[in-house]
C-alpha positions as CSV (number, residue, x, y, z in Angstrom):
1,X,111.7,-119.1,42.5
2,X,114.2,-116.7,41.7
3,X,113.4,-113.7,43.1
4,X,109.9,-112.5,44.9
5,X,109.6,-109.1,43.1
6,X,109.2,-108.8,40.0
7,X,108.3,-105.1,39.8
8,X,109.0,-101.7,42.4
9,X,106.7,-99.1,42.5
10,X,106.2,-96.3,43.9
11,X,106.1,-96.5,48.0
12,X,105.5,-100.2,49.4
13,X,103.7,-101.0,45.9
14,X,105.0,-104.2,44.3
15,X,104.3,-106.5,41.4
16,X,104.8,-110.1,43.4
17,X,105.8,-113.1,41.2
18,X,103.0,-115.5,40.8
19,X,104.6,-118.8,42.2
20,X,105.4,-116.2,45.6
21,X,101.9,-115.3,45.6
22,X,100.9,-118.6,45.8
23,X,102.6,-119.7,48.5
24,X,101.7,-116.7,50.4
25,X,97.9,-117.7,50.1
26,X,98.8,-121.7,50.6
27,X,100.4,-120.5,54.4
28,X,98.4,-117.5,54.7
29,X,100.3,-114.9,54.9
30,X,100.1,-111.5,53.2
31,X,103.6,-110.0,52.0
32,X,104.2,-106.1,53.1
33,X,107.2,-105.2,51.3
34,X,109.9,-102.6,53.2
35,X,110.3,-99.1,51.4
36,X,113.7,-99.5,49.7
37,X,116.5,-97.6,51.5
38,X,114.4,-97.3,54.8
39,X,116.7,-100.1,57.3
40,X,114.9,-99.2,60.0
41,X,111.7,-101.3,59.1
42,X,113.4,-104.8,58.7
43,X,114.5,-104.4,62.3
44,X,110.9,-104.1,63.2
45,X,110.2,-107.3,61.3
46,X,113.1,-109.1,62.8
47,X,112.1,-108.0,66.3
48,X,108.6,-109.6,66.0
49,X,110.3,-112.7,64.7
50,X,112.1,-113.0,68.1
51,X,108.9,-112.0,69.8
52,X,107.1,-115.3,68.2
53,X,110.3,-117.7,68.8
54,X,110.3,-116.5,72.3
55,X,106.3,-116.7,73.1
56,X,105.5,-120.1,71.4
57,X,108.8,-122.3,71.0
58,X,110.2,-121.8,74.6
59,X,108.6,-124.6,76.8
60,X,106.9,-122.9,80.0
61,X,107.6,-124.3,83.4
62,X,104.5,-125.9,85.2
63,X,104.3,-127.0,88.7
64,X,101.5,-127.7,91.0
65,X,102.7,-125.3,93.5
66,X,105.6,-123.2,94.5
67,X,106.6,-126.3,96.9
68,X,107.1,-128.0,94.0
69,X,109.0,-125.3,91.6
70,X,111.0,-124.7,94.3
71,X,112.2,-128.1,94.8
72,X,113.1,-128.8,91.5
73,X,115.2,-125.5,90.9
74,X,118.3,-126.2,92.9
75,X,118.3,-129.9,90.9
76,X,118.1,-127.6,87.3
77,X,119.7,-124.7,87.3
78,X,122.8,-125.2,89.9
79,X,123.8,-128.4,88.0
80,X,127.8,-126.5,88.1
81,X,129.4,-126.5,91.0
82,X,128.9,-122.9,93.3
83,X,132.6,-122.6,93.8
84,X,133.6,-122.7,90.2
85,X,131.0,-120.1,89.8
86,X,132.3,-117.7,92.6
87,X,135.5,-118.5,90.9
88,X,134.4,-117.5,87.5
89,X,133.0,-114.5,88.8
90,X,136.2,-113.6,90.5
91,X,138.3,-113.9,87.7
92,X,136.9,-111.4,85.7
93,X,137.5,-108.9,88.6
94,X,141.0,-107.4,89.3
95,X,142.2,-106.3,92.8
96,X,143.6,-102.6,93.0
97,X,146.1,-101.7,95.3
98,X,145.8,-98.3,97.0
99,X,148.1,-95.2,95.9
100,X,149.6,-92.8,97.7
């Protein structure tokens, strides 16, 4: 499929090519096309795109109880070691000596 336009219109009108239209209806999904020059719509489309990865392909912690969450936390998220982290942290920060 070259391209999935084969005609603009006025507005958000659009003559879709047939093989694009076809796939549309095979995955369900109706195509809304952007009004040319207008860049602040794709960002809206791109936003909800991150909304979706971040709502359905993140895995969700589950624990029986807080007990339990909290026991497993240390074992996951503090796998580096605290003083290269304080470390880390300090090297991004300069000391300043007073002035007179």
């Amino acid at each position: 499929m070259k391209t999935a336009v084969d005609a603009v219109f006025v507005g958000r009108e659009r003559a879709y090519n047939r093989r694009f239209l076809q796939m549309c209806a095979h995955y369900l999904v109706e195509p809304v096309a952007c009004t040319p020059a207008a860049g602040w719509e794709k960002g809206q489309v791109e936003n909800q795109v991150g909304l979706v990865r971040e709502r359905f392909f993140v895995p969700r912690l589950r624990s029986a109880s807080y007990d339990e969450m909290n026991a497993w936390l240390p074992s996951t998220v503090w796998r580096a070691d605290p003083d290269a982290i304080i470390a880390a942290r300090n090297r991004g920060f300069q000391t300043l000596e007073p002035t007179n």
